[in-house]
C-alpha positions in Angstrom: 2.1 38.9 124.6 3.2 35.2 124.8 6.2 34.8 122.4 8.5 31.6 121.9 12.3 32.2 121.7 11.8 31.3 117.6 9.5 34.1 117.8 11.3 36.4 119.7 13.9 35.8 117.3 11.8 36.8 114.3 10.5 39.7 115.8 13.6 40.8 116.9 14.8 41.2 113.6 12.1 43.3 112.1 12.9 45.4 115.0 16.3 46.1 114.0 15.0 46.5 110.3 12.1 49.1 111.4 15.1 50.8 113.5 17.4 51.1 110.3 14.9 53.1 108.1 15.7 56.4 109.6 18.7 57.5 107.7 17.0 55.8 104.3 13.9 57.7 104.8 15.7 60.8 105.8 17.4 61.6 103.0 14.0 61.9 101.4 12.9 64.9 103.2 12.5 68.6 101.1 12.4 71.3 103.8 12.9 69.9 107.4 17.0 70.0 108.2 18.4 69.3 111.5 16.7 70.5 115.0 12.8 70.5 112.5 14.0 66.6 111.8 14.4 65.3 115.1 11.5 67.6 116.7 8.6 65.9 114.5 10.3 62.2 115.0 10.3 62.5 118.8 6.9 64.4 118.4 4.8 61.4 116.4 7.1 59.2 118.8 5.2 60.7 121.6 1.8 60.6 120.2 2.1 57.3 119.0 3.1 55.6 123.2 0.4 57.8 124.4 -1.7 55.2 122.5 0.2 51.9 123.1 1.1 52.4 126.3 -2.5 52.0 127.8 -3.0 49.2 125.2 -0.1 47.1 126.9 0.0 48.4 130.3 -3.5 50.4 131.5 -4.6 53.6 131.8 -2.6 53.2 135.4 0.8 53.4 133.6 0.3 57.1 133.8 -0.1 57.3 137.9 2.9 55.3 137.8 5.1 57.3 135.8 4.3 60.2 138.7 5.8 58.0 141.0 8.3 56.2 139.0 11.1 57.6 140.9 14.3 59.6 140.4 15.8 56.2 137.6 12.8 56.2 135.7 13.2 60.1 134.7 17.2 60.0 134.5 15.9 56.5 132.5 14.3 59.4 130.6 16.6 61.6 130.3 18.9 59.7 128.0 16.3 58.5 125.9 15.7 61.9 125.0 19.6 61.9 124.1 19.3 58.9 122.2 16.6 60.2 119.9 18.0 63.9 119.6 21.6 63.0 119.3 20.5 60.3 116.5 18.6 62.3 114.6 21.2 65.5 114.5 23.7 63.2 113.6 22.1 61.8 110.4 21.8 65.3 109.4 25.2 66.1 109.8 27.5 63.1 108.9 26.8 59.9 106.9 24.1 57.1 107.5 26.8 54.4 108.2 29.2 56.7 110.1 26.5 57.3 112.6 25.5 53.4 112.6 29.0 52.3 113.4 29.3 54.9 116.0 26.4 53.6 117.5 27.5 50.3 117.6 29.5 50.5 120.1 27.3 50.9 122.8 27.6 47.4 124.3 31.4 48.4 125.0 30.5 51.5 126.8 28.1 49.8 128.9 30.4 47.3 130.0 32.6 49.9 131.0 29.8 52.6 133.0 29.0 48.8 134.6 31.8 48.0 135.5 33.4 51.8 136.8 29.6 52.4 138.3 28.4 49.1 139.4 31.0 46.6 139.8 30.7 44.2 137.6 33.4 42.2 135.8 34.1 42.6 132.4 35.3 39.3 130.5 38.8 39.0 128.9 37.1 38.8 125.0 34.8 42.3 126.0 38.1 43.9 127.0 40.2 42.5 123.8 36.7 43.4 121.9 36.9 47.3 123.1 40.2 47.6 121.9 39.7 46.1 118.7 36.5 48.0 118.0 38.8 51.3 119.2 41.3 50.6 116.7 38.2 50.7 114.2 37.0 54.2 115.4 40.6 55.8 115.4 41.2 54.7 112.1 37.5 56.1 110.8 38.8 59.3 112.7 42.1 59.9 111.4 40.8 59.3 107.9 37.8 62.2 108.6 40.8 64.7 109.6 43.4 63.7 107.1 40.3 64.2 104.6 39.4 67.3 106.1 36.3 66.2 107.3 34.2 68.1 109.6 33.9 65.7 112.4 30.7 67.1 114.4 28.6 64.6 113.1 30.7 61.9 114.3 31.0 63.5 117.5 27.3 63.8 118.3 26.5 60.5 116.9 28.9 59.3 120.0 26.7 60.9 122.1 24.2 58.0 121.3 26.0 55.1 122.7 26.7 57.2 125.9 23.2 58.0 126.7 22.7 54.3 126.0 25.5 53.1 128.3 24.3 55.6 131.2 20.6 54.4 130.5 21.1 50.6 131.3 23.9 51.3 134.1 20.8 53.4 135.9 19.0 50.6 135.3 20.9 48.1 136.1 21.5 49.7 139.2 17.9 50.6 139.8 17.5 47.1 139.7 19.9 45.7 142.4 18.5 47.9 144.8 15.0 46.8 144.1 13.1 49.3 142.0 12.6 48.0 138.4 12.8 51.0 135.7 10.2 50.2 133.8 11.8 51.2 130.5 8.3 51.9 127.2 7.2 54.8 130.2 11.1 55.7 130.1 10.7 55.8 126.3 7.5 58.5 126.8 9.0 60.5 129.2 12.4 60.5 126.4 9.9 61.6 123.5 8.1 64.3 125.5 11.4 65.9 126.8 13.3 65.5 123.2 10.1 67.8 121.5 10.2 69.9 124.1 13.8 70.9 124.3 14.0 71.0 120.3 10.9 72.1 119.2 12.5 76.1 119.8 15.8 75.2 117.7 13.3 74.1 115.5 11.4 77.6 114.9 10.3 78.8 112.2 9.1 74.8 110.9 9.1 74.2 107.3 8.8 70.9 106.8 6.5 70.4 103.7 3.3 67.9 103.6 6.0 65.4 102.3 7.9 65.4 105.3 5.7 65.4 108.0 4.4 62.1 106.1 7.5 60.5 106.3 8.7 62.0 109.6 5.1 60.5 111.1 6.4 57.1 109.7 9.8 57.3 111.6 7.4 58.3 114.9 5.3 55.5 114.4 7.1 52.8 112.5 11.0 53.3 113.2 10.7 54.4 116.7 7.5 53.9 118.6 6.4 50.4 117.6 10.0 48.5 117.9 10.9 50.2 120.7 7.9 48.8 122.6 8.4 45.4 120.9 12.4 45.1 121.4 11.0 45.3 125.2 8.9 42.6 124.4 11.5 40.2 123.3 14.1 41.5 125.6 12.0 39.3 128.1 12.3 36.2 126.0 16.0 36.6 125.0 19.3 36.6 126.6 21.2 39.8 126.5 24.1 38.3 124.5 21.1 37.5 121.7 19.2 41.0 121.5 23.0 42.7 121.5 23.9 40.2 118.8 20.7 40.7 116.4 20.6 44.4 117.2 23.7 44.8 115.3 21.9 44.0 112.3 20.6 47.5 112.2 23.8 48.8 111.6 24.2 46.3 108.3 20.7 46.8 107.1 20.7 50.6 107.6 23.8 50.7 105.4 22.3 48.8 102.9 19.1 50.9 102.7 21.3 53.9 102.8 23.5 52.6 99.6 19.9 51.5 97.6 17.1 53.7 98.6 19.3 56.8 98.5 22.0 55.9 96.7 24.4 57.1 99.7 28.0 54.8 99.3 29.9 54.3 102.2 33.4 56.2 101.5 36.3 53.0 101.7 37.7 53.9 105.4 34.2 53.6 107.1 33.9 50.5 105.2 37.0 49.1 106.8 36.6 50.4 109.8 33.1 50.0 110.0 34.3 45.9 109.7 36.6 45.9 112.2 34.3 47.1 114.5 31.1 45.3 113.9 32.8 41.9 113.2 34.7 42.5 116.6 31.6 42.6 118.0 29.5 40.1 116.3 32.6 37.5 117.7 32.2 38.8 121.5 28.2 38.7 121.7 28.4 34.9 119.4 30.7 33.6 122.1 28.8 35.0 125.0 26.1 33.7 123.4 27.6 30.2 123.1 28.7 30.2 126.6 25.3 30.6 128.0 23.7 27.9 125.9 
């Protein structure tokens, strides 16, 4: 697929809008709770790539994912901990809590890059981190001072890290010549995050209902945008796809607040700001820079 930056652009954000309707659509379901919730996600997920991916890349891409190499299953790996930890943690904690948490991924990476691989971190990324870590603390202390059980929070920080350690295996993959090619990454992800949950899932009791709207996430949230935010990863510059990827977090939120009438309590809000506008300011100005 042949896309223009204006197009990659556009595409790009109905990515990041497909990506924020899991917490909406969620808090919809009837029966399936936690470990049932992210089992049938991952589960449509996987049946779902086992369609596309021959569509976009040949029947071959399945020989090659038997010799994709040690990065492409670690690659793997923490796409299976993207998708359970996510999951588990809108069924514990609060759509936005868990958005904002993941949003700080692109901090996280440039650290693991630069502990793991070497490379230099600019002076706004650094002032960024600790801006966006004044953000978190304050979102913290107002959970315990509230009495807030904070496991939800805690796992939903488990996101960002498998995203960090993802692109840092990458990356390195990368300098030493063996691309990780990352929609099989994404298959491999789905088939080990149904396999390792579908037991905490036992007995299953998701109702008609659910399974209807848990295929949609597998398909529609997941699936789909994941293997398009590839495509357009190709067309834009990394400062641009972090940038636009935000938007998730805002439009989640939003579909939250409307379609399930879930209000972000006043310290997320606030620190929920401070952290997305510190990063919205580093990834403009990288973006700047490079233009």
């Amino acid at each position: 697929m042949k896309l223009t930056h204006s197009r990659a652009v556009l595409l790009m954000l109905v990515v990041t809008l497909l990506w924020s309707t899991a917490g909406v659509v969620t808090r919809h379901l009837e029966q399936a709770h936690s470990f049932e919730v992210t089992f049938w996600r991952s589960f449509f997920t996987l049946l779902t790539l086992l369609v596309l991916l021959p569509v976009f890349q040949g029947r071959s891409v399945f020989g090659r994912i038997r010799s994709g190499g040690a990065a492409l299953w670690i690659s793997g790996v923490c796409w299976c901990g993207m998708f359970t930890f996510f999951m588990l943690a809108i069924t514990l904690t609060s759509v936005a809590n868990v958005l904002v948490m993941m949003s700080i991924g692109p901090l996280l990476t440039a650290v693991a890059a630069r502990v793991f691989i070497g490379h230099r971190i600019a002076k706004r990324t650094w002032i960024t981190i600790v801006v966006a870590g004044c953000g978190i603390a304050y979102m913290y202390a107002s959970q315990v001072s509230a009495g807030i059980n904070l496991m939800g929070t805690l796992v939903a920080f488990c996101v960002p890290i498998s995203g960090a350690t993802n692109w840092t295996v990458s990356q390195h993959a990368r300098a030493r010549g063996h691309d990780v090619d990352l929609i099989p990454a994404v298959l491999i992800g789905a088939v080990l995050s149904s396999v390792v949950t579908l037991p905490l899932a036992l007995p299953l009791r998701a109702s008609g209902h659910d399974l209807a709207l848990l295929a949609g996430l597998g398909v529609f949230q997941l699936a789909i945008p994941s293997a398009l935010a590839v495509l357009c990863a190709r067309v834009l510059q990394a400062a641009e796809v972090s940038l636009l990827g935000l938007l998730e977090v805002i439009f989640g939120i939003l579909l939250a607040w409307i379609g399930a009438n879930e209000v972000p309590g006043p310290n997320v809000l606030a620190g929920g700001t401070l952290v997305i506008g510190a990063l919205i300011i580093n990834e403009w100005v990288g973006w700047r820079s490079n233009i």
